[in-house]
KOLVOKOL-776127 format. One record per residue (C-alpha): y negated, x, z; residue number from 0; residue in one letter. Coordinates in steps of 0.2 Angstrom, whole numbers. Example, Ala and Ser with C-alpha at 12.3 -4.5 7.8 and 13.67 -1.06 7.14 Angstrom:
# KOLVOKOL-776127
y; x; z; seq; type
22; 62; 39; 0; a
5; 68; 36; 1; s
# end
This chain:
# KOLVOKOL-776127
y; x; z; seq; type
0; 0; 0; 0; x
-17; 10; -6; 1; x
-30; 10; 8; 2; x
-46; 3; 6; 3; x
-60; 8; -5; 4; x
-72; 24; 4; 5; x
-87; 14; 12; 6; x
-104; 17; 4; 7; x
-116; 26; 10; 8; x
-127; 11; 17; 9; x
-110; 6; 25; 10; x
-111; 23; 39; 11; x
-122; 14; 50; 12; x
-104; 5; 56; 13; x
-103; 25; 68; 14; x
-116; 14; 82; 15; x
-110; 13; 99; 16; x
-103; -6; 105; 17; x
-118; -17; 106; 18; x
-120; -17; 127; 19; x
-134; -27; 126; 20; x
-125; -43; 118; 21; x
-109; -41; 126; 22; x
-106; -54; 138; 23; x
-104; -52; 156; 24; x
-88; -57; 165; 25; x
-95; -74; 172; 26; x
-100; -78; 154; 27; x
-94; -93; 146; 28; x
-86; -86; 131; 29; x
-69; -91; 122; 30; x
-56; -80; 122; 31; x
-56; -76; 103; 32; x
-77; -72; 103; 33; x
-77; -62; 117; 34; x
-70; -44; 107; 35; x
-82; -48; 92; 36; x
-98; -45; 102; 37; x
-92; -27; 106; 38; x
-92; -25; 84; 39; x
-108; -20; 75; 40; x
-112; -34; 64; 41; x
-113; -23; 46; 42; x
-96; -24; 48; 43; x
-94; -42; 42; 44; x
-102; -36; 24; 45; x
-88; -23; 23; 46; x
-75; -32; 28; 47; x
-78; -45; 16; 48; x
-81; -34; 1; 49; x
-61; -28; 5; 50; x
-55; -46; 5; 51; x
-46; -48; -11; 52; x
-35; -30; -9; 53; x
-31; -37; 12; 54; x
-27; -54; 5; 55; x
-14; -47; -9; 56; x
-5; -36; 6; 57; x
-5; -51; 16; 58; x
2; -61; 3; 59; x
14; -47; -2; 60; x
19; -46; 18; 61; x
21; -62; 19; 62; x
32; -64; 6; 63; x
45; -52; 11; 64; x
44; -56; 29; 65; x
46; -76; 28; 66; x
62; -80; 14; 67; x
55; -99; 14; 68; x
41; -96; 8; 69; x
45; -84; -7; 70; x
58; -95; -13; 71; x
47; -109; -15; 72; x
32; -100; -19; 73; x
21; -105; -33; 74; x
4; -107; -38; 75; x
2; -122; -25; 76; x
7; -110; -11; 77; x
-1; -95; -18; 78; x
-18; -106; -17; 79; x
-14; -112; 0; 80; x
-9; -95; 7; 81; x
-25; -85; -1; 82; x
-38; -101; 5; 83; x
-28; -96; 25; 84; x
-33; -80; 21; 85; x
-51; -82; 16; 86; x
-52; -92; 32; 87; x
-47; -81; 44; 88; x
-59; -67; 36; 89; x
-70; -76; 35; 90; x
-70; -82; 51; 91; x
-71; -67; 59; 92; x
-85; -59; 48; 93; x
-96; -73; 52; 94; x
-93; -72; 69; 95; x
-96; -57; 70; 96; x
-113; -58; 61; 97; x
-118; -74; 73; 98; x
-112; -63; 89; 99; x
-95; -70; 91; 100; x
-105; -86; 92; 101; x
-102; -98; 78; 102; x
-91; -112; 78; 103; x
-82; -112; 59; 104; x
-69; -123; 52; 105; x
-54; -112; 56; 106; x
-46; -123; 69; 107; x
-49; -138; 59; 108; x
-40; -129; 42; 109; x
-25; -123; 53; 110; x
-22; -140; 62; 111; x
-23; -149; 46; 112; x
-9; -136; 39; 113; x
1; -140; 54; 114; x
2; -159; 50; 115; x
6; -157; 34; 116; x
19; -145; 39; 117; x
24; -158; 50; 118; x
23; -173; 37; 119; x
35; -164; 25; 120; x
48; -163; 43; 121; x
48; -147; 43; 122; x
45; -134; 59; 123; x
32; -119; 62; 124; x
45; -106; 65; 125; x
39; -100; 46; 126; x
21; -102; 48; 127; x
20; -93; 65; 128; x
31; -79; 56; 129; x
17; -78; 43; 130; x
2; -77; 54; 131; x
9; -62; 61; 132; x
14; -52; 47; 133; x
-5; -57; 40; 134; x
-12; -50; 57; 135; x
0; -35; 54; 136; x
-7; -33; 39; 137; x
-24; -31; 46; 138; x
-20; -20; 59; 139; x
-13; -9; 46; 140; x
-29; -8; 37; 141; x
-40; -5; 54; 142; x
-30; 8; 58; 143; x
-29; 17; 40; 144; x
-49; 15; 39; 145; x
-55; 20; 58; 146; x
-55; 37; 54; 147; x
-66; 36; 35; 148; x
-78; 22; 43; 149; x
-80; 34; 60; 150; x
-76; 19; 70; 151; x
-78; 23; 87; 152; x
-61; 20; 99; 153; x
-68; 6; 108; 154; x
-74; -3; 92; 155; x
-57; 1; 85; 156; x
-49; -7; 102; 157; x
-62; -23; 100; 158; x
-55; -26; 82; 159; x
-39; -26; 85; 160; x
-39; -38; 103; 161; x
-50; -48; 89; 162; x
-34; -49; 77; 163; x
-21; -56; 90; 164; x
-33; -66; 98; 165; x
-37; -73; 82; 166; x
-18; -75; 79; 167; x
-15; -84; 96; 168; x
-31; -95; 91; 169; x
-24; -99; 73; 170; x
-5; -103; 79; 171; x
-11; -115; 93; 172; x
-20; -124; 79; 173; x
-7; -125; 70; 174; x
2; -131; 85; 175; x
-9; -145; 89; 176; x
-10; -152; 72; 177; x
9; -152; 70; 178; x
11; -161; 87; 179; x
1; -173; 85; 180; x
6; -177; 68; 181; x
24; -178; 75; 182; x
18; -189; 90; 183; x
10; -201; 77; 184; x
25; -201; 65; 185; x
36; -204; 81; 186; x
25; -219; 87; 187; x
26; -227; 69; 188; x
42; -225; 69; 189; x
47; -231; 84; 190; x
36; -247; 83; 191; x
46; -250; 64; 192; x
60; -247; 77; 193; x
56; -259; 88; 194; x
54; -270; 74; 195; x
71; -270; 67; 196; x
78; -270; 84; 197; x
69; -288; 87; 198; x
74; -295; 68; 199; x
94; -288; 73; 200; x
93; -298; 91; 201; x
85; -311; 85; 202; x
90; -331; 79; 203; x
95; -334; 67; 204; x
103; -320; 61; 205; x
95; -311; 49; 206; x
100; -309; 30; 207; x
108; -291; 26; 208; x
92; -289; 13; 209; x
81; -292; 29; 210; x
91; -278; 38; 211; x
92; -268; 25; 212; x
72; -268; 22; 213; x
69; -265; 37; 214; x
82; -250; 43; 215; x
74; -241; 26; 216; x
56; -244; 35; 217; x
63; -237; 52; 218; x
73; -222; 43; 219; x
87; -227; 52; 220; x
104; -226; 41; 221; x
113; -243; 42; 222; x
131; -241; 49; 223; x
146; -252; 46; 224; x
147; -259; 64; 225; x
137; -261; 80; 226; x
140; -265; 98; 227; x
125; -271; 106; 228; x
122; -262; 124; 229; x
116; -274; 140; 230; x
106; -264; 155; 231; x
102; -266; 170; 232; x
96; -253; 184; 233; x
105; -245; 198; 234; x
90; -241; 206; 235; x
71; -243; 203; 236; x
64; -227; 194; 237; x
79; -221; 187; 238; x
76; -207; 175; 239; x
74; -213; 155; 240; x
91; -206; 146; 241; x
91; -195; 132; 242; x
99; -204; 118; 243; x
105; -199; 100; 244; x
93; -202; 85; 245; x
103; -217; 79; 246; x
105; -227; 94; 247; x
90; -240; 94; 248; x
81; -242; 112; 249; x
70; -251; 120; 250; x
71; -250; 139; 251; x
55; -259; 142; 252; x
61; -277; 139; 253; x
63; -289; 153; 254; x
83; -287; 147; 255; x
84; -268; 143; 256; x
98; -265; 129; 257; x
102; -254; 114; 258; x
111; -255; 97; 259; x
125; -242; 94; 260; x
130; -238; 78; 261; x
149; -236; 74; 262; x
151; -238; 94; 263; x
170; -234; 91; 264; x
168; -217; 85; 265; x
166; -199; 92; 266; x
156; -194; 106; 267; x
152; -213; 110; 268; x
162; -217; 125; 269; x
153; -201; 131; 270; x
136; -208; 127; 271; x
141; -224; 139; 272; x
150; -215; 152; 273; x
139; -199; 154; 274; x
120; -202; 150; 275; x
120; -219; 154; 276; x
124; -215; 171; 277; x
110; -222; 181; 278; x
111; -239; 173; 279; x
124; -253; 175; 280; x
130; -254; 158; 281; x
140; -268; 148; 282; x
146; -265; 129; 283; x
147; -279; 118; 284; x
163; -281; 108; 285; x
161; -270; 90; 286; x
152; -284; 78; 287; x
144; -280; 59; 288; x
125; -277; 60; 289; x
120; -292; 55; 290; x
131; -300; 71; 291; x
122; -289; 84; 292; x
115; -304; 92; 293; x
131; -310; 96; 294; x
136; -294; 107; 295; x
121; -295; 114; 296; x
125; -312; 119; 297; x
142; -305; 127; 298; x
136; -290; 134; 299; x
122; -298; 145; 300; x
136; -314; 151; 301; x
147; -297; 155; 302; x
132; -291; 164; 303; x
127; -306; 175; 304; x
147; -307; 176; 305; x
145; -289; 186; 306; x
129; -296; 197; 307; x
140; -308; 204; 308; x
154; -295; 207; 309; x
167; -307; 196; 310; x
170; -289; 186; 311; x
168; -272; 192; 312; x
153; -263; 188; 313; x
157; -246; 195; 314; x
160; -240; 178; 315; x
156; -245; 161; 316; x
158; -265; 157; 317; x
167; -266; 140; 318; x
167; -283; 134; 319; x
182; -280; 126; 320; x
192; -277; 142; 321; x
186; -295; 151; 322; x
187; -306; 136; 323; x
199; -319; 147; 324; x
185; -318; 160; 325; x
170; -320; 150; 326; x
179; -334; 142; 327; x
183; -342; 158; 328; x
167; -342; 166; 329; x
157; -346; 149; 330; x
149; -363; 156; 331; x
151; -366; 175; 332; x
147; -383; 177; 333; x
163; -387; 165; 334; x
176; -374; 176; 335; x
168; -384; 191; 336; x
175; -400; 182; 337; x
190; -393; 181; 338; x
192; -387; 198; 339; x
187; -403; 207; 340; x
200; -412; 195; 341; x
215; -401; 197; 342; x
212; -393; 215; 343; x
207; -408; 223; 344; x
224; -408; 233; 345; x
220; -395; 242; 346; x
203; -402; 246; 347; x
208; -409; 264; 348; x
216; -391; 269; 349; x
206; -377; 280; 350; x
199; -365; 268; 351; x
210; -350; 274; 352; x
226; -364; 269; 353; x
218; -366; 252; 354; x
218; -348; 250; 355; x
234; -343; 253; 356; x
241; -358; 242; 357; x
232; -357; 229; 358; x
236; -336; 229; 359; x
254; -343; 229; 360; x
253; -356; 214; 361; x
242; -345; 204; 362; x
258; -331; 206; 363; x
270; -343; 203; 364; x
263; -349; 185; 365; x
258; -331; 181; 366; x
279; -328; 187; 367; x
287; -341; 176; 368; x
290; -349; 192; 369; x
300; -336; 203; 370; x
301; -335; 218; 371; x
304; -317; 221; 372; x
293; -311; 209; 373; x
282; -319; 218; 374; x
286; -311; 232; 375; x
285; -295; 225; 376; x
268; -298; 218; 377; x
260; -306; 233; 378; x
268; -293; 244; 379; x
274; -307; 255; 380; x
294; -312; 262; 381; x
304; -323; 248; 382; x
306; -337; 262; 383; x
286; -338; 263; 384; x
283; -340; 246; 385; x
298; -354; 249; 386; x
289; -360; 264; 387; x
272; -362; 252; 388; x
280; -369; 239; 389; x
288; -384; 247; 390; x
268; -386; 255; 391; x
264; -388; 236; 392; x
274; -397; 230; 393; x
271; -411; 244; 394; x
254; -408; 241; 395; x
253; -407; 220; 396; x
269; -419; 218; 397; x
276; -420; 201; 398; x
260; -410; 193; 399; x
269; -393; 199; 400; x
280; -397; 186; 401; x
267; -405; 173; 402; x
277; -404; 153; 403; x
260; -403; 147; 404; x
258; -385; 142; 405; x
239; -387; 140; 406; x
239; -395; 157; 407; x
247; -380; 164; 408; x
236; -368; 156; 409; x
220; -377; 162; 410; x
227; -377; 182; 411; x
233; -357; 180; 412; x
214; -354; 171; 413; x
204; -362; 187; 414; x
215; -355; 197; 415; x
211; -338; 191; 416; x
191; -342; 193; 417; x
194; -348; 208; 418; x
202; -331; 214; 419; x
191; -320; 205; 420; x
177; -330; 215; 421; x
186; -328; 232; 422; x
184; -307; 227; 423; x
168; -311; 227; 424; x
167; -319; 244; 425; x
161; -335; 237; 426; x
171; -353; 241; 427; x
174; -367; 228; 428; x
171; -383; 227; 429; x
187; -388; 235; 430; x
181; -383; 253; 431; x
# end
């Protein structure tokens, strides 16, 4: 790399001592990036922008080698971009030091708006953070190759080059700023178009697939096969927000909080509900097409009232699928209360503690194609007992313990069952 053109004659008059007058005194309320340029005489600014176009070909040529993304897609666009990045820095840093490191200029404003549309094209700043320092290499090259012709004095030379990687440090947090804020933005769009299709996929009636489609293509969100719609609740107040996949639409917010899982059956998914959901009491709807998520989310919440009520377990994940008999069951409770009061009523006029033990023993007997010993064995009890019980019943139920009618049978094993799931939960029917 050739060094820079001799200086001119006029140019000498860069040999001064450091300015002591301007410089700023340690309470001064300078910014970082101004402070070292007040220590530079200012006939420096005219020669250093008489060298632009040789540092701005280095630069480029640096640049280049030391960032692979950008040479492979470098054309005229970039080259344009790159040199105007260029420019600006220089620039920036010759007027400064005319103005006495005080003028404001539109670096931070160029870099930020590179950032965005860094950030608008998805990409990161590992690549433009590698090329501000190869240009600011690049610079410190040419200070250093030049100190000696230009008879710049070692604390000049030690002022240029704090100005070089401050100026670096001010140009990448530009950058910085603009590509976070431009990602912030995109993220709140999208998670408003989100939200959105969450609403249109929950709502009634359901939607048409060229609904959900339109809107999964507004929301960037890939539309799976199958879904299972995810009911919450919290554990405790001020649980901590879980980190969820990029797929998995969210809103926690709702009175109801809940998600949509695509393809809940496949890998990594029964790890999602078990392991990050783990401050919240979960319940999994059954595995539905997308257009039927309002349907698991129908199921998943009964399952989750079914929890609050202690009728199924919630000290682990709730699949829906696992409690289809007692979602079914306990579907409408005024009609199982029918049911109850019309095929328990035998056991009204009994203590509660005699209803619970017989109607443990009948509900055993059905379930054991009426056996007495597997009875037994089930209820952990002595055969004669479950004799002793069954005799009580049959005084009791009369000729209905022996009801043809299958669909009879079903109906008393079924409130017989609610009625037992209840007495879990410590509450009595309506036949005390």
């Amino acid at each position: 790399m050739p060094p820079l053109p001799s200086p001119r004659p006029a140019e000498v008059r860069v040999t001064a001592e450091p300015r002591a007058s301007s410089a700023p005194t340690a309470s001064a309320a300078s910014t970082p990036s101004t402070r070292p340029l007040t220590d530079i005489p200012p006939e420096l600014a005219d020669i250093i922008r008489s060298h632009l176009g040789q540092l701005a070909e280095d630069m480029i040529r640096e640049i280049r080698l030391r960032v692979p993304e950008y040479d492979r897609r470098w054309d005229e666009a970039y080259a344009e971009l790159v040199r105007e990045a260029i420019d600006q820095v220089v620039d920036s840093i010759a007027t400064r030091i005319d103005d006495n490191g005080g003028e404001v200029d539109r670096l931070v404003e160029f870099f930020e708006a590179i950032g965005r549309g860094v950030a608008d094209e998805g990409g990161g700043l590992d690549a433009l953070q590698t090329a501000v320092r190869a240009a600011g290499l690049v610079a410190w090259r040419h200070v250093s190759w030049e100190a000696e012709r230009l008879r710049l004095s070692p604390p000049m030379v030690s002022a240029l080059g704090e100005a070089i990687m401050l100026f670096q440090d001010e140009v990448a947090a530009a950058a910085t700023r603009g590509h976070a804020r431009a990602r912030a933005a995109l993220a709140d769009g999208e998670r408003r178009r989100r939200l959105r299709l969450l609403d249109l996929l929950l709502g009634e009636p359901p939607p048409t697939p060229e609904a959900v489609a339109e809107r999964a293509r507004a929301a960037r969100w890939e539309l799976p096969r199958t879904v299972a719609a995810v009911a919450l609740r919290e554990r405790q107040p001020d649980v901590v927000r879980p980190t969820l996949p990029p797929d998995v639409l969210c809103d926690l917010m709702r009175p109801a909080p809940c998600l949509i899982v695509p393809d809940p059956d496949g890998p990594g998914r029964a790890r999602l509900f078990d392991q990050t959901l783990g401050d919240w009491m979960v319940a999994v709807g059954p595995t539905v097409a997308v257009s039927a998520a309002a349907r698991s989310m129908r199921w998943a919440q009964q399952a989750l009232g079914l929890a609050r009520r202690r009728l199924v377990d919630d000290a682990h994940v709730i699949r829906c699928a696992d409690h289809l008999s007692t979602l079914i069951v306990f579907q409408d409770h005024e009609l199982l209360d029918l049911l109850e009061e019309a095929h328990l009523a035998p056991l009204a006029g009994l203590r509660p503690s005699q209803q619970d033990r017989l109607a443990e023993t009948l509900l055993a007997w059905l379930q054991s194609a009426r056996n007495a010993n597997e009875v037994a064995q089930r209820l952990h009890i002595h055969p004669q007992t479950v004799r002793y019980r069954l005799r009580q019943l049959a005084e009791l139920f009369g000729d209905r313990l022996h009801e043809p009618d299958p669909d009879l049978r079903f109906e008393l094993e079924m409130v017989l069952r609610a009625r037992s799931l209840w007495r879990r939960n410590g509450r009595r029917t309506k036949t005390t």
